[in-house]
Backbone as CSV, one residue per row, in Angstrom:
resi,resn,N_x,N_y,N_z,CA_x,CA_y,CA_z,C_x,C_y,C_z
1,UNK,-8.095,1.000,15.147,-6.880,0.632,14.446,-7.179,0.683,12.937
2,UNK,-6.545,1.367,12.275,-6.903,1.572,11.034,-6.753,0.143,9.844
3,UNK,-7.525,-0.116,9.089,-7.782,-1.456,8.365,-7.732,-1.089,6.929
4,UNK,-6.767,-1.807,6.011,-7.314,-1.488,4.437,-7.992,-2.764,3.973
5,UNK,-9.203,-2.705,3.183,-10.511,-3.988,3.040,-10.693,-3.549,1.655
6,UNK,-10.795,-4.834,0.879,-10.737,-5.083,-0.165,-11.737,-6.165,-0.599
7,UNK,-13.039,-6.202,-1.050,-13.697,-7.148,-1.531,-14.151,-7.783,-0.142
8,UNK,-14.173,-7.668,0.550,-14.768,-7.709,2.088,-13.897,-8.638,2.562
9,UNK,-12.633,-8.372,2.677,-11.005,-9.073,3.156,-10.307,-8.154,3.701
10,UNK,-9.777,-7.642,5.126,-9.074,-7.556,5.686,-7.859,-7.546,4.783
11,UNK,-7.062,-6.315,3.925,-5.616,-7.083,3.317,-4.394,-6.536,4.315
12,UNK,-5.152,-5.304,5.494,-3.611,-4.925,6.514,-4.326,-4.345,7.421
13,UNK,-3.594,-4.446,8.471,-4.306,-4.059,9.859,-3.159,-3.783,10.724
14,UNK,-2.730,-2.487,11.447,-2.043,-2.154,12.062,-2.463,-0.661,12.957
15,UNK,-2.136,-0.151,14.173,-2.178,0.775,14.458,-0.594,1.879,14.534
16,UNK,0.399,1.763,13.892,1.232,2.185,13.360,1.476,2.691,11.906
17,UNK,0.362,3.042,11.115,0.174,3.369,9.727,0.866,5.062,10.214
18,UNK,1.556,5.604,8.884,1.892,6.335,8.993,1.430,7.313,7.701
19,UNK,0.694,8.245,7.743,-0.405,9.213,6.989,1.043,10.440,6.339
20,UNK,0.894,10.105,4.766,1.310,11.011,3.658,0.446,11.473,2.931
21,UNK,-0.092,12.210,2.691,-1.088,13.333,1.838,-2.326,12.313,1.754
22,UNK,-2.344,12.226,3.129,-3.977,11.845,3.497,-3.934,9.903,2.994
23,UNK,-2.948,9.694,2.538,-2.987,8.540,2.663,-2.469,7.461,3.759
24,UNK,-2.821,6.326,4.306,-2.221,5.683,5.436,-1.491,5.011,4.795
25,UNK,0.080,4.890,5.073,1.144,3.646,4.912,1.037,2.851,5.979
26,UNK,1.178,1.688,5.724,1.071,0.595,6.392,2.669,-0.485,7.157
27,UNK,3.090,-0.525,7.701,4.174,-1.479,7.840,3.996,-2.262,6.713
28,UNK,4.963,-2.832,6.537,5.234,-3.966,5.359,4.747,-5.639,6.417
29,UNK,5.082,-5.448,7.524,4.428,-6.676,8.132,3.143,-7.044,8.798
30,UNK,2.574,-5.825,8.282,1.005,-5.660,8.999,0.053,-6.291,7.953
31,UNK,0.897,-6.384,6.600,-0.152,-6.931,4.945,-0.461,-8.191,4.951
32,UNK,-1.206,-8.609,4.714,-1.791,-10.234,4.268,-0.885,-10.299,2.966
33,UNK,0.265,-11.120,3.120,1.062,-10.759,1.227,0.560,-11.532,0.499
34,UNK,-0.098,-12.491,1.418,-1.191,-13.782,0.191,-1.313,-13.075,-0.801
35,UNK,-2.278,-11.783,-0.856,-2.845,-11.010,-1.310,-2.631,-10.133,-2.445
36,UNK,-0.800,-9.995,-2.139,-0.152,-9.350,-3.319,0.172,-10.086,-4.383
37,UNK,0.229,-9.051,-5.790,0.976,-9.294,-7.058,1.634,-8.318,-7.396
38,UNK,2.811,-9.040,-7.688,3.552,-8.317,-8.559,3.427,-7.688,-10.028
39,UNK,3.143,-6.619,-9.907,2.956,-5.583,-11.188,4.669,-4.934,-11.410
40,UNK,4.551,-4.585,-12.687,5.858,-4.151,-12.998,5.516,-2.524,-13.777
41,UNK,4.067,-1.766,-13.070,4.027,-0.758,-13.259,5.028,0.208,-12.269
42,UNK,5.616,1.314,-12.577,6.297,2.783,-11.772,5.969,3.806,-12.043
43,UNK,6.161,4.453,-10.711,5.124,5.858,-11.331,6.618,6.724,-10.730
44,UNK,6.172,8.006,-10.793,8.137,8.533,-10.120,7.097,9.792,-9.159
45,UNK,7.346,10.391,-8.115,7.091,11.421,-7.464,8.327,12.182,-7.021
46,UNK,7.980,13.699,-7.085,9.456,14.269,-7.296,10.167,14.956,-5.671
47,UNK,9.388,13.934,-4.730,9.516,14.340,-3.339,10.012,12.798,-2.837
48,UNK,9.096,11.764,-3.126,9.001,10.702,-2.689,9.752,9.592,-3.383
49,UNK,9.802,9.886,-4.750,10.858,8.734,-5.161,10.427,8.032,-6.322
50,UNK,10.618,6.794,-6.563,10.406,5.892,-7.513,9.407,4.914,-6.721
51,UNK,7.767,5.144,-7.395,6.856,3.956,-6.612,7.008,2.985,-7.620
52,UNK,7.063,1.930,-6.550,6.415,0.586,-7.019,5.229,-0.160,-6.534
53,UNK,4.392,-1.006,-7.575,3.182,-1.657,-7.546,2.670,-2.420,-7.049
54,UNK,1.591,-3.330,-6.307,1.156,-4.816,-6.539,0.050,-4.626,-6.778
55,UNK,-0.360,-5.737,-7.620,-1.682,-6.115,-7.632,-2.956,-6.880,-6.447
56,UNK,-3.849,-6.493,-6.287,-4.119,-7.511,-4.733,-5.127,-8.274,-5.922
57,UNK,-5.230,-9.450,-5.411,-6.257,-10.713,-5.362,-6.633,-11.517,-4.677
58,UNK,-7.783,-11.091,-4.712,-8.544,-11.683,-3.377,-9.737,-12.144,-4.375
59,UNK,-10.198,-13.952,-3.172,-11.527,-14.468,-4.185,-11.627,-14.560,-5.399
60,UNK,-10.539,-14.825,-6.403,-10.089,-14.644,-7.578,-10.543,-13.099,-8.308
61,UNK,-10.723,-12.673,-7.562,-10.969,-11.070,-8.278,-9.479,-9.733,-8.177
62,UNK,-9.082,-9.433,-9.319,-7.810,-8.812,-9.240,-8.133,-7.301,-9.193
63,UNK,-7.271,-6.285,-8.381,-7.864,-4.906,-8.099,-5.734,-4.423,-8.615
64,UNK,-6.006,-3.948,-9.839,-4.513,-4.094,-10.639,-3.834,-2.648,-10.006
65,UNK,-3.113,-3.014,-9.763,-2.167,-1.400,-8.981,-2.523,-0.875,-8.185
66,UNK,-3.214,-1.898,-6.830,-4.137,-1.123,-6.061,-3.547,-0.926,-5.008
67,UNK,-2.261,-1.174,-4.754,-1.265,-0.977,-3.676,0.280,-0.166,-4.043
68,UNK,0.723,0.537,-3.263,2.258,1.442,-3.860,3.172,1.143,-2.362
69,UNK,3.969,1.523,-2.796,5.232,1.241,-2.155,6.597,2.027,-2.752
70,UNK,7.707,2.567,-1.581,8.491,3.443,-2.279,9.774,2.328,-1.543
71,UNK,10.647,1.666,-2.796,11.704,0.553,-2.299,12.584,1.713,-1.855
72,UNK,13.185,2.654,-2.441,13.795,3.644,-1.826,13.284,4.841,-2.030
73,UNK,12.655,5.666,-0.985,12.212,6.822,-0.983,13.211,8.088,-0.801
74,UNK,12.986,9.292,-1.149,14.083,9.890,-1.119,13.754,10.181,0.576
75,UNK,14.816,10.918,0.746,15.159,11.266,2.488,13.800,11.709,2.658
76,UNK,13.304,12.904,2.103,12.649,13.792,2.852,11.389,12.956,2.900
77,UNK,11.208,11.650,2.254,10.002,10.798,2.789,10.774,9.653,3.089
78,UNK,11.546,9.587,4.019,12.076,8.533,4.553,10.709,7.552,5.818
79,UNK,10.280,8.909,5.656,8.844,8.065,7.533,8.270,6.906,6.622
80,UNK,8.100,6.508,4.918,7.628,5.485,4.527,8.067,4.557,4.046
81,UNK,9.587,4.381,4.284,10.262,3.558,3.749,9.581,2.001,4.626
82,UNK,9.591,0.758,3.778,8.960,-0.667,4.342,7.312,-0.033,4.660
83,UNK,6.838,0.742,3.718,5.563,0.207,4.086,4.584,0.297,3.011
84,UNK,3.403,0.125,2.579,2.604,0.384,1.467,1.213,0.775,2.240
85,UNK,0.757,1.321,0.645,-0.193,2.264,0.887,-1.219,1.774,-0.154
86,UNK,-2.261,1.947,-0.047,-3.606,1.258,-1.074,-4.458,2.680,-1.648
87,UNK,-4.981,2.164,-2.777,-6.021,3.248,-3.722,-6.977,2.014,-4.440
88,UNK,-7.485,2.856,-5.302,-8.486,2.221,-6.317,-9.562,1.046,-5.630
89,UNK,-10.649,1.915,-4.773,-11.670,1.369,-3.979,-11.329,0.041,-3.016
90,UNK,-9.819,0.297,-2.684,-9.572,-0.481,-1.222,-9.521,0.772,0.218
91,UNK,-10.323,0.779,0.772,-11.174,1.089,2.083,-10.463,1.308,3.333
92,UNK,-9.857,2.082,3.483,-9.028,2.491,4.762,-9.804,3.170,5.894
93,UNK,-10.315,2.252,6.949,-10.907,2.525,7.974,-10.346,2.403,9.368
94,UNK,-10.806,3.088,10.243,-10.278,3.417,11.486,-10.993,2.454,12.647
């Protein structure tokens, strides 16, 4: 079941992740949200939409924009709408 680990924390665990350019999305109810922060960074992709951010913190250590999320994705990536996806040395294992 694929796991994203962060600072040696478990932050989502599901076997329903759904894989966009090699990345795993996650359900939105599979996340530890303890975990999230709200960042008010956006990035725009011209397939996928308008991403939005969190920050995770875990053990008081902050990993800043290390999670994305598309609140509305356009159609043709509709398979990720409600779920997020992790970067910046958080660990997606099987």
């Amino acid at each position: 079941m694929p796991r994203a680990i962060w600072n040696g924390t478990i932050i989502a665990e599901s076997d329903q992740t759904v894989v966009v350019e090699g990345n795993h999305y996650f359900p939105v109810e599979s996340v530890e949200k303890d975990f999230l922060r709200d960042s008010a960074h956006r990035t725009q992709c011209h397939w996928k939409g308008e991403a939005s951010y969190y920050h995770l913190e875990v053990e008081g250590e902050v990993n800043r924009d290390a999670a994305w999320f598309y609140p509305s994705p356009f159609k043709e990536a509709s398979q990720i709408a409600g779920r997020i996806a992790f970067w910046r040395g958080v660990e997606v294992v099987d």
